[in-house]
C-alpha positions as CSV (number, residue, x, y, z in Angstrom):
1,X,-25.0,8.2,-0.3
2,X,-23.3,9.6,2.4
3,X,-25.3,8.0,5.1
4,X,-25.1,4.7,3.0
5,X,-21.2,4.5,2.8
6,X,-21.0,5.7,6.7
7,X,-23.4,3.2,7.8
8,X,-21.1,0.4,5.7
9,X,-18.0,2.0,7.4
10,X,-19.5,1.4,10.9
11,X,-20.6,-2.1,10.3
12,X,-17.1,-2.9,9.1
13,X,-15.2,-1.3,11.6
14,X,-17.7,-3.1,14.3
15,X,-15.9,-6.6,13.1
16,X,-12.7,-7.4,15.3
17,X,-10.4,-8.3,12.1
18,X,-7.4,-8.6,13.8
19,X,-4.9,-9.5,11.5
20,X,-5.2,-12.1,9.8
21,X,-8.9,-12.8,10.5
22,X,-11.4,-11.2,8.2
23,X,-14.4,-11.8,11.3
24,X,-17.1,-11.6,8.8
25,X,-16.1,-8.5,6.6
26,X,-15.7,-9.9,3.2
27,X,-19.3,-11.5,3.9
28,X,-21.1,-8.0,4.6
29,X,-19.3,-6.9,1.1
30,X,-20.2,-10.2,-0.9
31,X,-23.7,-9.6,0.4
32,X,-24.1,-6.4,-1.6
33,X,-22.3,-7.4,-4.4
34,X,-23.8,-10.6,-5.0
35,X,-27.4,-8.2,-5.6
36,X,-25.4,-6.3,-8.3
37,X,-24.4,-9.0,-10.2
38,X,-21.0,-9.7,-9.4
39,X,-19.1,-13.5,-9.7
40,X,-18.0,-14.0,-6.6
41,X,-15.2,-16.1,-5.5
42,X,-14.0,-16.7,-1.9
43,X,-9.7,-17.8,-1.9
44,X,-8.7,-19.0,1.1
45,X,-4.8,-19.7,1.5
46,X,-3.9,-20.9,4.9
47,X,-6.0,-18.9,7.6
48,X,-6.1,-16.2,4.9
49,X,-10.0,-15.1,3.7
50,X,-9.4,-13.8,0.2
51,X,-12.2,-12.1,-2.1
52,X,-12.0,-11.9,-5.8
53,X,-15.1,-10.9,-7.4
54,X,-16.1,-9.7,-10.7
55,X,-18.7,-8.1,-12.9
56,X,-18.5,-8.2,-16.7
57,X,-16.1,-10.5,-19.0
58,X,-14.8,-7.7,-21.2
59,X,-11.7,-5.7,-21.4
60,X,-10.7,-3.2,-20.0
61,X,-11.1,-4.8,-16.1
62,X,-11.4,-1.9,-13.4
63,X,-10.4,-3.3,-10.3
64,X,-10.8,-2.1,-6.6
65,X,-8.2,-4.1,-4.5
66,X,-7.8,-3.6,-0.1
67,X,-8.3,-5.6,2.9
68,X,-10.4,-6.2,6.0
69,X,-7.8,-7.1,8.2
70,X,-6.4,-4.1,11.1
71,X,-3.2,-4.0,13.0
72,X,-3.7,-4.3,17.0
73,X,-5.6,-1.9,18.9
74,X,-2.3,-1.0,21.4
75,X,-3.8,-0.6,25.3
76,X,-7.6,-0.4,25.0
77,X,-7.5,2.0,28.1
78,X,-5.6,4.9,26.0
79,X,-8.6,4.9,23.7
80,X,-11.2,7.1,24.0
81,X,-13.7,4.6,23.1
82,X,-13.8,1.1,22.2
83,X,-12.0,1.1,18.8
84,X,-14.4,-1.6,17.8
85,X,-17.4,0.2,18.8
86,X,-17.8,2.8,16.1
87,X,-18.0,6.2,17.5
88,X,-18.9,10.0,15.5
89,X,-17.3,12.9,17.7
90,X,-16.7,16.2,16.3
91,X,-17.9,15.0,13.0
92,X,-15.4,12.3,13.1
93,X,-15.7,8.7,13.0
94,X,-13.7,6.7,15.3
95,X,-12.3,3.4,15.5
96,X,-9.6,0.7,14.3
97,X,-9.2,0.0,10.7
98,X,-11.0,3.5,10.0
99,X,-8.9,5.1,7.9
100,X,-6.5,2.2,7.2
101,X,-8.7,1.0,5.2
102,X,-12.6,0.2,5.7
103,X,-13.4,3.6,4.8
104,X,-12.1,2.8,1.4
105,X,-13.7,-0.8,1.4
106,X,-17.6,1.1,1.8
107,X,-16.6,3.6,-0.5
108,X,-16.3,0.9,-3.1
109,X,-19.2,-0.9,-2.8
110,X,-21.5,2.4,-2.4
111,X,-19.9,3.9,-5.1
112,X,-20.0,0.7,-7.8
113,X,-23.9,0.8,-6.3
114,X,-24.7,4.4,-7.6
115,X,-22.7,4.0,-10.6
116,X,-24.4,0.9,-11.8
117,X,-27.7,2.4,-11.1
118,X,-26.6,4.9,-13.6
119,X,-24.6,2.7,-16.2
120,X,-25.8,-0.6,-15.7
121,X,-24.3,-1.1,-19.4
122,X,-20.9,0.3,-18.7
123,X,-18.4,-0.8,-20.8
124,X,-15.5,-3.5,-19.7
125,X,-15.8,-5.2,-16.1
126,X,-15.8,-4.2,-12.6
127,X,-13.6,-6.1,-10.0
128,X,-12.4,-6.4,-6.5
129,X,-9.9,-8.0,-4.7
130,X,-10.0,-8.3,-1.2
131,X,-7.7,-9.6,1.6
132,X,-7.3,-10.1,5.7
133,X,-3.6,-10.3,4.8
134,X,-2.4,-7.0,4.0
135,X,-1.2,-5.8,8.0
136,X,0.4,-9.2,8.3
137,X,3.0,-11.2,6.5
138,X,1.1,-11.0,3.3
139,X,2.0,-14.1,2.1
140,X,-1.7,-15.8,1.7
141,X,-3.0,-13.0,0.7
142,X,-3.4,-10.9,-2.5
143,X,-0.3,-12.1,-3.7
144,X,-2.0,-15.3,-3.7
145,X,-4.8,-14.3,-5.8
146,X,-2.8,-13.0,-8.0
147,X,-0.5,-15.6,-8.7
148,X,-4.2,-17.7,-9.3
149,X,-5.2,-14.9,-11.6
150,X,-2.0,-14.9,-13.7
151,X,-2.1,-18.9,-13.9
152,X,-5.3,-18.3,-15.4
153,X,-4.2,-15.3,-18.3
154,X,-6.8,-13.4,-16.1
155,X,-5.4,-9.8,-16.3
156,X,-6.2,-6.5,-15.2
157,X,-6.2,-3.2,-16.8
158,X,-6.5,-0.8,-14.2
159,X,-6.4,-1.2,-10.2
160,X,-7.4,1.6,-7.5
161,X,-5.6,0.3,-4.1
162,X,-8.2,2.2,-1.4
163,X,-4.9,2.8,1.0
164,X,-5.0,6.2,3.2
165,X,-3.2,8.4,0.6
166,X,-3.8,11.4,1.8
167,X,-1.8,14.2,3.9
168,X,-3.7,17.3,4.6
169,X,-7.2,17.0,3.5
170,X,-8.6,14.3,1.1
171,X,-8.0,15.0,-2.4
172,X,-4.5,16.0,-1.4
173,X,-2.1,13.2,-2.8
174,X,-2.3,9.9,-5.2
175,X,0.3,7.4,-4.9
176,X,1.3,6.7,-8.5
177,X,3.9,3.9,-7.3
178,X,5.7,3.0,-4.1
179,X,9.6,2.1,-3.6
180,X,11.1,-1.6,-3.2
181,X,12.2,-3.2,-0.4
182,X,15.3,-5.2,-0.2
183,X,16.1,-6.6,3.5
184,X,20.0,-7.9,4.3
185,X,20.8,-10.1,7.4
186,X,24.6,-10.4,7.3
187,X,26.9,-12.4,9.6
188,X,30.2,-10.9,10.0
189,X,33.0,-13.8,11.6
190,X,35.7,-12.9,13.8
191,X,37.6,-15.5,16.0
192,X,35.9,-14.8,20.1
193,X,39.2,-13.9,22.6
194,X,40.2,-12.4,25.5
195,X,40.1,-9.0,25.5
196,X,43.1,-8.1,26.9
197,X,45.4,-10.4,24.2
198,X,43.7,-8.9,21.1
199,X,46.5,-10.3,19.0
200,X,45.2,-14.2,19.5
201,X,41.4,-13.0,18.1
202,X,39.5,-10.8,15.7
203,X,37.1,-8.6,16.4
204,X,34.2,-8.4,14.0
205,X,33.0,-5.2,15.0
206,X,36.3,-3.2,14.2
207,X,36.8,-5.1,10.9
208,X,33.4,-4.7,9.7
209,X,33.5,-0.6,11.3
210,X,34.7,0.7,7.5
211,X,32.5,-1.6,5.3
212,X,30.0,-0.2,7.4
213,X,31.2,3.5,6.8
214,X,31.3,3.0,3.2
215,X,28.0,1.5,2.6
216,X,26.5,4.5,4.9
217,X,28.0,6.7,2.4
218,X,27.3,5.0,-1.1
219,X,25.3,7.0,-3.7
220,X,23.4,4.0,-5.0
221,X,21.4,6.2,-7.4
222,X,20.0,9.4,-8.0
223,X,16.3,8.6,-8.0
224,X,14.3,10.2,-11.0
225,X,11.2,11.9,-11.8
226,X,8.9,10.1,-9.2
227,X,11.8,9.0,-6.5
228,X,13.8,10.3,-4.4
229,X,17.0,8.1,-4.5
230,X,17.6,4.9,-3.1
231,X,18.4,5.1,0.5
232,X,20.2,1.9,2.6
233,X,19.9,1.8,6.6
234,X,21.1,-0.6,9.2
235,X,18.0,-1.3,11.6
236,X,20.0,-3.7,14.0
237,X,23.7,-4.6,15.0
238,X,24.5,-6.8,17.3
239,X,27.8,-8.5,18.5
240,X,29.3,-9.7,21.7
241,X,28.5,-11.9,25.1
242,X,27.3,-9.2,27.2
243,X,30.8,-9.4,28.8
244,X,33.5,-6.6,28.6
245,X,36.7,-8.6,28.6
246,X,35.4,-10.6,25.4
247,X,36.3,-10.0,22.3
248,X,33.2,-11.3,20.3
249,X,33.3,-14.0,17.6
250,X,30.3,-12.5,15.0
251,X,28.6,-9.6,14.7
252,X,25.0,-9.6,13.4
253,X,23.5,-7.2,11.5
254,X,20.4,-6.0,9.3
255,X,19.7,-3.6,7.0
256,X,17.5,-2.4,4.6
257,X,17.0,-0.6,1.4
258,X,14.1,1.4,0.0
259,X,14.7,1.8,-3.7
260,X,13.5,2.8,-6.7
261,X,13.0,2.2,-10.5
262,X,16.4,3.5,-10.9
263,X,18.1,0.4,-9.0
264,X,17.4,-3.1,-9.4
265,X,17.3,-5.7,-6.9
266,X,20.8,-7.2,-8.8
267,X,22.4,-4.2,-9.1
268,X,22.4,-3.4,-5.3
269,X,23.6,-6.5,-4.3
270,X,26.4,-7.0,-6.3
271,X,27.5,-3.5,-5.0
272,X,26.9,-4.6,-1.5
273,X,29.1,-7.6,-2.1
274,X,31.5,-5.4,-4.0
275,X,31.9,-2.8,-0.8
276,X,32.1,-6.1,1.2
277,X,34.7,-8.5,0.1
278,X,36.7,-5.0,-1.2
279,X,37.2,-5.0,2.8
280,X,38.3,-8.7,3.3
281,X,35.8,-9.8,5.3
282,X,34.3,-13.1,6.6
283,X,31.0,-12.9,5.9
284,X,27.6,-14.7,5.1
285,X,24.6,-12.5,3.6
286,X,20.9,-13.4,3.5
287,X,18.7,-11.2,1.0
288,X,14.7,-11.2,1.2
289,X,13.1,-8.6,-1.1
290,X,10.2,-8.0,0.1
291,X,8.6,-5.7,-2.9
292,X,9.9,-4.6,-6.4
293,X,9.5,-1.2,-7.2
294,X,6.4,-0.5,-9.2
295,X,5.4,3.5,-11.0
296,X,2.7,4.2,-13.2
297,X,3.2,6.9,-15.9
298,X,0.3,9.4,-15.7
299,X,-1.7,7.8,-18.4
300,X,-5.6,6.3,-18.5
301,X,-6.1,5.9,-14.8
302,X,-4.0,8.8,-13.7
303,X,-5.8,11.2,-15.4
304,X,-9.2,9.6,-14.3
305,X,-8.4,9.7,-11.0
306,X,-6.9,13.4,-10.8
307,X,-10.0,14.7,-12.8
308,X,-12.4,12.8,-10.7
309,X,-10.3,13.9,-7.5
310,X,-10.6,17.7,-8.8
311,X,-14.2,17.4,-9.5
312,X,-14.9,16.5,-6.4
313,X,-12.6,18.2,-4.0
314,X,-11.4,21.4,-6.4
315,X,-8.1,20.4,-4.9
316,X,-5.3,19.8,-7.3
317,X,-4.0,16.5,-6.3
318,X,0.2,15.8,-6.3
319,X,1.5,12.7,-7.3
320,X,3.6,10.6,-4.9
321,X,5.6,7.7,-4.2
322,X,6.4,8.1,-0.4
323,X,5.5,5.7,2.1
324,X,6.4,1.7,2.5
325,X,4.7,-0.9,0.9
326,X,1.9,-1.9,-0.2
327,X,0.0,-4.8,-1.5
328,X,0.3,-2.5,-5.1
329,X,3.5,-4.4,-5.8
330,X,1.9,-7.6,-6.5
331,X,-1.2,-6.5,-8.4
332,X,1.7,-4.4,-10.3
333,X,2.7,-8.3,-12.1
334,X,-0.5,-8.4,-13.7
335,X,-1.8,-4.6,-13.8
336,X,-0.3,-2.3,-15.6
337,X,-1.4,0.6,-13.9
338,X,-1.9,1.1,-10.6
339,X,-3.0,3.6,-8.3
340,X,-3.6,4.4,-4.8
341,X,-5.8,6.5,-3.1
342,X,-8.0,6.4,-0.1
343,X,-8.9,8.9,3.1
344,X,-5.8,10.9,5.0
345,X,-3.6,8.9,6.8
346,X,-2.4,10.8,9.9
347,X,-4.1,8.2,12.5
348,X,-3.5,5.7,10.5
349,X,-2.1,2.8,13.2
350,X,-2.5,5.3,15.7
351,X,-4.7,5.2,19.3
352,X,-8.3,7.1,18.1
353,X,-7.9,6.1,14.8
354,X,-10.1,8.5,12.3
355,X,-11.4,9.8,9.4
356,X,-13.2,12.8,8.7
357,X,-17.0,11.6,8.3
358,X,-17.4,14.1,5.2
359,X,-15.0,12.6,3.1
360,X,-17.0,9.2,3.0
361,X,-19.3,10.5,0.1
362,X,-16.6,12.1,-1.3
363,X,-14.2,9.4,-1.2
364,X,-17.0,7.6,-2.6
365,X,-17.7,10.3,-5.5
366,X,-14.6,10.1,-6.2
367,X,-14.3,6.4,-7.3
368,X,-17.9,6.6,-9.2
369,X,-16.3,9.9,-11.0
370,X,-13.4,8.0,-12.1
371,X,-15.3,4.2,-12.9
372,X,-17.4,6.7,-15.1
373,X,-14.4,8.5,-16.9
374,X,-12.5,4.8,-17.8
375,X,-15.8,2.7,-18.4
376,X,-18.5,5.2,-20.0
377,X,-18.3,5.5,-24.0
378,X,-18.0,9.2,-24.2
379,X,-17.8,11.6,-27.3
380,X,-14.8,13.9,-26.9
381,X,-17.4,16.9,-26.9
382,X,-19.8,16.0,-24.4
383,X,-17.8,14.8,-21.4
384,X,-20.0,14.3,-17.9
385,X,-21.3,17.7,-16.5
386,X,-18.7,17.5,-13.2
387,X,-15.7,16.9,-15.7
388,X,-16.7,19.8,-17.8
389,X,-17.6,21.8,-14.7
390,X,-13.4,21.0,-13.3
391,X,-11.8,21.8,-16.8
392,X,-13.6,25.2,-17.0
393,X,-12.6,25.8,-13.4
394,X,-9.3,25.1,-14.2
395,X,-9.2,27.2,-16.9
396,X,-10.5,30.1,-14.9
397,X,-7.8,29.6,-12.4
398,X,-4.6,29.6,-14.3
399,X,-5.7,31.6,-17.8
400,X,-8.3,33.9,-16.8
């Protein structure tokens, strides 16, 4: 298998998908599901390739969700080989889109492949849903299909997002949810004057200085059990003519918070506007929320991920919701539970872009381990041979 899902990997990353053009990926996967039996359909939304395809008509729906599409290379001389010209140094494979995420995408198919060859008669229904959308603006993307999907009463039960997860070593981390975004772009008005008669204008900057202080300051919650607590951040200012004998007439500025489950979108706005108009000022705000927070409780998938993870790896994986975004926020309207997982992520982005090229049949393993523990009928007593083979390791470790 290992050969198999490497070989995939490399014939991915060989495909210049430069956000948002897919350049022939999704084709290379249809082509192999298509000969498992999969109901294949291709969703395109403005230059967007979309894949959604699906195996089964039964409940529960296991579904495998990423994208073809990279973020730029960055100068091509700095690499140390063409990052679309797959490359194994060191026992490493090398090139854009790597790790982040067509690694994940072969490990997929490869492992769907082996587990059907195994459990052709699984229960439920296998799915995938695949973008060229996820680096950009991601708005003809998955959110896309899903909004089709949901018009349609077409849910899923469980969804694996193939993002990098992992820190250390793979088998490290799961992300069992990711925090919300919120964006502000607020306008501050003053009245523009000469510097030296300060009396005749008002300076934006000074009157917005303490609004500023006090939102910096604000303990907009406490976070819970799987967040840390809601932070807010100014990412640009900007006022003035360039001039220094001008008082200026507006000040820009943008900000953004990362929250979690224990704020909602409404709740930090109307403090924002609270802390605001408490200091008088002129002002016009413009929200965009760019993702809702989404967490799922350690239930079905959870647990068939970490024991699968475990099997595989004999690490014990920590749950996580660090990190920005990710297209998990809008499978999260019609999914239930969703999970993310995929190869480390320290070159994620990065020049030399990388993964480790052991962790492809693991990686892979992994995802047949856990299609295996959510879609194989199973008396209690006679779970698979690897899961038994984990829970008596575990055993050994803490009670032995």
């Amino acid at each position: 298998m290992s050969n198999d899902t490497l070989a995939l990997a490399q014939a991915l990353i060989a495909r210049k998908s430069l956000t948002p053009s897919d350049d022939g990926c999704q084709d290379i996967l249809i082509n192999r599901l298509e000969k498992l039996g999969f109901h294949i359909e291709t969703m395109r939304f403005g230059q967007v390739d979309n894949l959604w395809a699906r195996r089964g008509n039964s409940s529960p729906v296991l579904c495998f969700a990423g994208h073809t599409d990279v973020v730029p290379t960055g100068p091509l001389e700095e690499w140390d080989s063409d990052p679309f010209t797959p490359a194994i140094r060191d026992n490493r494979l090398y090139g854009r889109g790597a790790a982040d995420m067509k690694s994940s995408l072969a490990a997929f198919i490869t492992s769907i492949e082996a587990f059907l060859q195994q459990h052709a008669n699984h229960d439920g229904s296998i799915a995938l849903l695949i973008t060229s959308d996820e680096e950009g603006v991601a708005i003809d993307g998955t959110v896309k299909v899903v909004e089709t999907l949901k018009a349609r009463e077409e849910l899923i039960d469980y969804c694996i997002v193939g993002e990098p997860t992992c820190t250390d070593k793979l088998g490290d981390t799961i992300k069992n949810g990711r925090r919300g975004s919120l964006s502000g772009n607020l306008t501050v008005m003053g009245i523009q004057g000469h510097i030296a008669y300060p009396h005749l204008a008002k300076n934006p900057i000074h009157l917005v200085a303490p609004a500023i202080a006090e939102l910096a300051q604000t303990e907009w919650d406490q976070g819970n059990e799987y967040f840390p607590p809601t932070t807010w951040h100014i990412s640009n200012i900007h006022a003035g003519t360039g001039a220094t004998n001008v008082i200026p007439g507006t000040l820009n500025l943008l900000f953004n918070f990362r929250f979690s489950t224990a704020s909602t979108v409404e709740s930090l706005k109307t403090k924002v506007h609270q802390i605001l108009d408490k200091h008088g000022l002129n002002y016009e705000l413009q929200w965009e929320l760019s993702g809702k927070p989404f967490l799922t409780e350690k239930a079905e998938l959870a647990n068939a991920m970490h024991a699968a993870i475990a099997s595989v790896t004999t690490l014990e994986p920590q749950f996580s919701t660090s990190g920005g975004t990710s297209d998990g926020r809008f499978i999260a309207d019609i999914c239930k539970q969703v999970i993310e997982f995929g190869p480390c992520n320290a070159t994620i982005h990065k020049l030399n872009e990388h993964v480790n090229v052991d962790d492809l049949d693991k990686l892979s393993r992994i995802y047949q381990l856990t299609m295996e523990n959510l879609l194989v009928s199973k008396d209690p007593k006679s779970h698979t041979s690897e899961a038994n083979g984990f829970w008596d390791r575990l055993r050994k470790t803490f009670f032995d």
